[in-house]
C-alpha positions as CSV (number, residue, x, y, z in Angstrom):
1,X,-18.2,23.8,16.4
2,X,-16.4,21.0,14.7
3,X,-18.7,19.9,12.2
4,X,-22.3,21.0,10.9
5,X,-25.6,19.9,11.5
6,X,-26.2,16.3,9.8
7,X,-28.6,16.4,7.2
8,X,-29.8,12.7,7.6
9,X,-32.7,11.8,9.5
10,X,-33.9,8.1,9.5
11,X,-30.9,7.0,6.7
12,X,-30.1,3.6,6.7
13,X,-27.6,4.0,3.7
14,X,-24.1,3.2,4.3
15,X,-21.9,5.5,5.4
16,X,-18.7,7.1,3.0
17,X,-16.2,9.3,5.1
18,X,-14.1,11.1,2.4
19,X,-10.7,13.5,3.7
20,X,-9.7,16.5,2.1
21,X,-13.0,17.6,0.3
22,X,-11.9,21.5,0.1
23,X,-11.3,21.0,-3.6
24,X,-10.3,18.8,-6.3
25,X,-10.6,15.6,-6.2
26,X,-11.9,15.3,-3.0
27,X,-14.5,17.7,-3.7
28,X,-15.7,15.8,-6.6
29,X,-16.4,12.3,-5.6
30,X,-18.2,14.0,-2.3
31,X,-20.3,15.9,-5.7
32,X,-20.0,12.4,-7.3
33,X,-21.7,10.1,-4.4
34,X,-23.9,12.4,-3.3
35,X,-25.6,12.8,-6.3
36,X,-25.8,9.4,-7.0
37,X,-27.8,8.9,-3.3
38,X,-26.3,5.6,-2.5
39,X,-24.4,6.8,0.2
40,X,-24.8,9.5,3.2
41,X,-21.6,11.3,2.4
42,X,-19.6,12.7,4.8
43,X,-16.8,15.2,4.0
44,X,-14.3,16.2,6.1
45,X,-11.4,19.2,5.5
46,X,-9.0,21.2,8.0
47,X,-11.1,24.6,7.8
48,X,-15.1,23.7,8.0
49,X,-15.6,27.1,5.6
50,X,-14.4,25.4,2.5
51,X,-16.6,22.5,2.2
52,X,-19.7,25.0,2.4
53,X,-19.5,25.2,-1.8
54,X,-20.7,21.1,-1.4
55,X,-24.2,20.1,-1.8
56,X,-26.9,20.3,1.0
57,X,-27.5,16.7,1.5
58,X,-23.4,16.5,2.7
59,X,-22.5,16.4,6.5
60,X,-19.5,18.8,6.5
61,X,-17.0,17.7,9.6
62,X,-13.8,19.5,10.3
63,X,-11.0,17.4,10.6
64,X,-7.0,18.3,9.9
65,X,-5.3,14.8,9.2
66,X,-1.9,16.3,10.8
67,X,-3.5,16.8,14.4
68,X,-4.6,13.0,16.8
69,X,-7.3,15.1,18.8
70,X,-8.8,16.2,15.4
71,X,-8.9,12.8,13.7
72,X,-10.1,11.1,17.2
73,X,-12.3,14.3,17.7
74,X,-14.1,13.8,14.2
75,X,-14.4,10.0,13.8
76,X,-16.1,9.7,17.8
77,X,-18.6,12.5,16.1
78,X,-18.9,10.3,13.2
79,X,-19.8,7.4,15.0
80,X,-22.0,9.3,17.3
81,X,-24.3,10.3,14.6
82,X,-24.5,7.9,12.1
83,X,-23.4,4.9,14.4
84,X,-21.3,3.5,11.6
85,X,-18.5,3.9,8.9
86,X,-19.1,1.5,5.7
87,X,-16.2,3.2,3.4
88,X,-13.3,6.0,4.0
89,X,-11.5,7.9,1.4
90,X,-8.3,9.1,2.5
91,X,-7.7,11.5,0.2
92,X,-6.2,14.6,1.9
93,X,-2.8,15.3,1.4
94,X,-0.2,17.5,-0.4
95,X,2.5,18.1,-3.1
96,X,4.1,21.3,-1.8
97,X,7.7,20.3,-1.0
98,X,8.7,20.5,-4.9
99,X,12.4,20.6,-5.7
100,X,15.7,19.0,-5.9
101,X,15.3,16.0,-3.9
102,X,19.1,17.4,-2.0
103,X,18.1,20.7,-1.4
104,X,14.1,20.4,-0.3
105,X,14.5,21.1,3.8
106,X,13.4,18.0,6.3
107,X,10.7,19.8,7.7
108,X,9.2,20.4,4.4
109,X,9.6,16.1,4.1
110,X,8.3,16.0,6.9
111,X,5.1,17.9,6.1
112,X,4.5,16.2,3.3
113,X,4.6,12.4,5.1
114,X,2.4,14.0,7.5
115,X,0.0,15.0,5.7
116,X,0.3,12.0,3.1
117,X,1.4,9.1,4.9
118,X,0.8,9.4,8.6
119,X,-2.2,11.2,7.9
120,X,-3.5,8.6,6.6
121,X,-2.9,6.2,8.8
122,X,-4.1,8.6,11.8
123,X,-7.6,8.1,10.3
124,X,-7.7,4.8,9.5
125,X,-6.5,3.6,12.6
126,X,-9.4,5.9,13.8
127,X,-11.9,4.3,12.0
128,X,-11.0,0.5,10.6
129,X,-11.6,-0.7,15.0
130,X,-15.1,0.1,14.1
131,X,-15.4,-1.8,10.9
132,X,-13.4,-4.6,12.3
133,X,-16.5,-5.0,15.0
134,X,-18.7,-4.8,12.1
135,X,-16.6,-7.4,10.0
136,X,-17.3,-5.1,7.1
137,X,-15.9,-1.8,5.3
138,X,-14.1,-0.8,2.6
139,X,-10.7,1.5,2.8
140,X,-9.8,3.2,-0.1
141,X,-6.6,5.0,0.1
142,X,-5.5,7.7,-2.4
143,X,-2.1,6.6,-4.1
144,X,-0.4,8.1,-7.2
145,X,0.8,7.2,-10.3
146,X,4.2,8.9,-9.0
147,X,4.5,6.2,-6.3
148,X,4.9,3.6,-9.1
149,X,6.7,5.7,-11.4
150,X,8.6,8.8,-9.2
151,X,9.6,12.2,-11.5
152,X,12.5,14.8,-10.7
153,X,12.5,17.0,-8.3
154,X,9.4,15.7,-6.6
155,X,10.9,13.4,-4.1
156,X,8.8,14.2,-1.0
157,X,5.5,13.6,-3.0
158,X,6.6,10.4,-4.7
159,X,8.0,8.7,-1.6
160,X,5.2,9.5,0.6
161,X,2.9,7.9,-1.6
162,X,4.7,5.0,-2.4
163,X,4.7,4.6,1.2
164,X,1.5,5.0,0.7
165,X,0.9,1.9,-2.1
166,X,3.0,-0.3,1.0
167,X,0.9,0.4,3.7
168,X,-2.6,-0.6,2.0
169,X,-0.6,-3.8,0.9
170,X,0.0,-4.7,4.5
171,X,-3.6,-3.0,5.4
172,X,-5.2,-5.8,2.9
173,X,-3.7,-8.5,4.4
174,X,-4.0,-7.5,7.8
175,X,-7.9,-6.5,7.4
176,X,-9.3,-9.1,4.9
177,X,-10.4,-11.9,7.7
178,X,-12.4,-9.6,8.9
179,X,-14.1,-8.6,5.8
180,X,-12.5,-5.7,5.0
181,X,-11.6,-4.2,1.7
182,X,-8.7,-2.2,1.2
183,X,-8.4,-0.4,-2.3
184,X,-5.2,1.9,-3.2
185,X,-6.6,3.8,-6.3
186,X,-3.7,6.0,-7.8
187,X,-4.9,8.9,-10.2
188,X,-3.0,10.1,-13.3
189,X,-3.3,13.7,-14.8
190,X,-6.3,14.9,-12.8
191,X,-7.6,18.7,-13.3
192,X,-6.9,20.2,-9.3
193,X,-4.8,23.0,-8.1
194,X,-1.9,20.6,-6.9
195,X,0.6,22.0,-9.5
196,X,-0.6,26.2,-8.4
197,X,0.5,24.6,-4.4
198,X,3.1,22.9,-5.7
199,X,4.7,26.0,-7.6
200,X,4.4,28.2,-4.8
201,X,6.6,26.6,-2.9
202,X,9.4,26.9,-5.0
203,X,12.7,28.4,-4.7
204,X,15.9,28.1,-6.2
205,X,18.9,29.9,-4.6
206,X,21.1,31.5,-7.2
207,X,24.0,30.0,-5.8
208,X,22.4,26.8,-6.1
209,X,23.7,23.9,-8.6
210,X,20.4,23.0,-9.7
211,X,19.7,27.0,-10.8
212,X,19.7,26.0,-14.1
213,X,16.7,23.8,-14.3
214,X,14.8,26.2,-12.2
215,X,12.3,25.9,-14.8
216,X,12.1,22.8,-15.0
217,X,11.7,22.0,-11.8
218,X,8.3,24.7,-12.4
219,X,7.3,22.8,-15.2
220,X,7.2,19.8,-12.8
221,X,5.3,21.1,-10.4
222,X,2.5,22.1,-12.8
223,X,3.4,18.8,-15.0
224,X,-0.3,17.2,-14.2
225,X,-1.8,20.0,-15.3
226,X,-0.1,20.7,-18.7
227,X,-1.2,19.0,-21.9
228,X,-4.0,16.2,-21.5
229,X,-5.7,15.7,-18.2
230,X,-9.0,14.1,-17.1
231,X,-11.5,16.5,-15.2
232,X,-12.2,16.0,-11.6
233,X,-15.4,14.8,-12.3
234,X,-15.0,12.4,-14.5
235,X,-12.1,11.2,-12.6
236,X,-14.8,10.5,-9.1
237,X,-17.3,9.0,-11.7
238,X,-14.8,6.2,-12.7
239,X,-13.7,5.8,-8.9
240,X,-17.2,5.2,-7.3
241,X,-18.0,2.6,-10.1
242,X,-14.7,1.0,-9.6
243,X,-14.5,0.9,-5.8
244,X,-18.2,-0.1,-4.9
245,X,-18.6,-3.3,-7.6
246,X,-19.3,-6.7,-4.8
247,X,-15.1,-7.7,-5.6
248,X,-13.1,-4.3,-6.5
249,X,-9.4,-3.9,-7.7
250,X,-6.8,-4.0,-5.1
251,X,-5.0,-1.2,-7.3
252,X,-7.2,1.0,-9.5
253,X,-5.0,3.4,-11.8
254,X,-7.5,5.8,-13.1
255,X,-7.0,9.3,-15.5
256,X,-4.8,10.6,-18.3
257,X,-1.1,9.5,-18.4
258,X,-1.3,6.0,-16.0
259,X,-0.5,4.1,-19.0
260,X,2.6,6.0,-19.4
261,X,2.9,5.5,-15.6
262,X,2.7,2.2,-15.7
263,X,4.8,1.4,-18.7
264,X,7.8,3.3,-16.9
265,X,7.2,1.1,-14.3
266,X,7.6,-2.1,-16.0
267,X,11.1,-0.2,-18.2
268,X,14.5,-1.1,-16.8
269,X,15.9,1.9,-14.7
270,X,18.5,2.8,-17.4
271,X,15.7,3.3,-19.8
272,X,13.5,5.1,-17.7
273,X,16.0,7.4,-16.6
274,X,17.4,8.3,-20.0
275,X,13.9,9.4,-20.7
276,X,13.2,11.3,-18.4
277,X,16.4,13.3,-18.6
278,X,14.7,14.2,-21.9
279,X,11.3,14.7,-20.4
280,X,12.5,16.8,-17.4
281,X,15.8,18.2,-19.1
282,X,18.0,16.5,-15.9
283,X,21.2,16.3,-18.9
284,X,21.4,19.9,-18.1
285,X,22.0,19.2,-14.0
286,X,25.8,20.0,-13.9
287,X,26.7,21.9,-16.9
288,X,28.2,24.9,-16.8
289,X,27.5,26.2,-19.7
């Protein structure tokens, strides 16, 4: 069984589909707009068994982003059921391919896209037909603060969600006659277990050039989780206020460190990079002693 049984019964509320609701921040806006009964909330992850933590009045559907049949499998149950899809959350995704952007393997680019980028799009092309016959929806796609401003050695991550920030400018575009809204909201520092995936992933060969900053290419794997962060939950507070108001933000930057972000995005590339070769210790790249 794909999904379990839905706990609405004669709901006329609109309809919120949020991805990748196993933990995180995922898990907290489906904690956020449940609680706050404007919605019926429906969360989807790849294994049904880890949404069973979220709160009884949540329709828990499986659904692996990575996989067509899945996606079309999950939205046509969806639809089914509720009849309708007001707002989706593409959230799912990951941050496991950390590493020296030369030496992290294709397939481990790969991964990431497909999970992060095409992933995305598998869903929304699954769903947006059926807010384009309702002339009404909102998208909200998950970004980063890394797709405006990209860090060392996390290449994949960074690249896939500034493919990310590109796509939802077409979507907006593309979508907006038929009164669609498409939001990209890209999170700072938020409190998640990203940087414990990211770090397992790692490994530097000894023969490797880039074996010297071995540990700093661990320190930027758990780099949103060192120092100040915002919790999950006050991160999904600040979202649903910002993405349901009658005229939302095309970009919402949202949680500890965006102003940083955003500041290195505006700094010539010279002065970025000298700081970050501070930040992330890339002067030591090449040394030999």
């Amino acid at each position: 069984m794909s999904f379990a049984p839905s706990p609405f019964q004669e709901d006329e509320r609109p309809v919120i589909v949020i991805t990748g609701c196993s933990s995180g921040i995922g898990a907290a806006l489906v904690k956020e707009f449940s609680s706050a009964e404007t919605h019926r909330v429906v969360a989807t992850a790849r294994n049904l068994e880890s949404l069973r933590f979220l709160p009884s009045n949540v329709w828990r559907v499986q659904l692996d982003v990575t996989s067509q049949s899945s996606v079309d499998r999950a939205i046509h149950d969806i639809i089914k059921e509720l009849g309708r899809i007001d707002m989706l959350v593409n959230n799912a995704g990951t941050n496991t391919a950390v590493g020296a952007s030369v030496e992290v393997s294709l397939e481990r680019y790969r991964q990431t896209f497909d999970a992060n980028y095409f992933g995305l799009i598998r869903v929304t092309q699954a769903v947006t037909p059926h807010m384009i016959k309702a002339r009404s929806g909102t998208v909200v796609n998950v970004g980063s603060v890394a797709g405006l401003s990209p860090l060392p050695f996390a290449a994949a991550y960074a690249s896939s969600k500034a493919a990310v920030h590109a796509f939802s400018d077409c979507l907006r575009s593309e979508l907006a006659g038929f009164g669609i809204k498409v939001i990209v909201v890209a999170p700072g520092a938020i409190q998640s277990s990203i940087g414990d995936a990211g770090a397992k992933g790692i490994s530097v060969a000894d023969s490797s050039p880039y074996k010297n900053v071995e540990d700093m290419i661990q320190y930027r794997a758990m780099y949103s989780q060192i120092g100040r962060n915002t919790p999950a939950h006050v991160f999904a507070k600040n979202i649903r206020r910002a993405v349901t108001k009658k005229n939302p933000r095309a970009y919402i930057l949202s949680g500890a460190r965006t102003t940083v972000a955003f500041l290195l995005w505006l700094m010539p590339a010279r002065w970025r990079d000298f700081l970050l070769s501070f930040v992330f210790q890339t002067y030591r790249i090449g040394r030999t002693a």
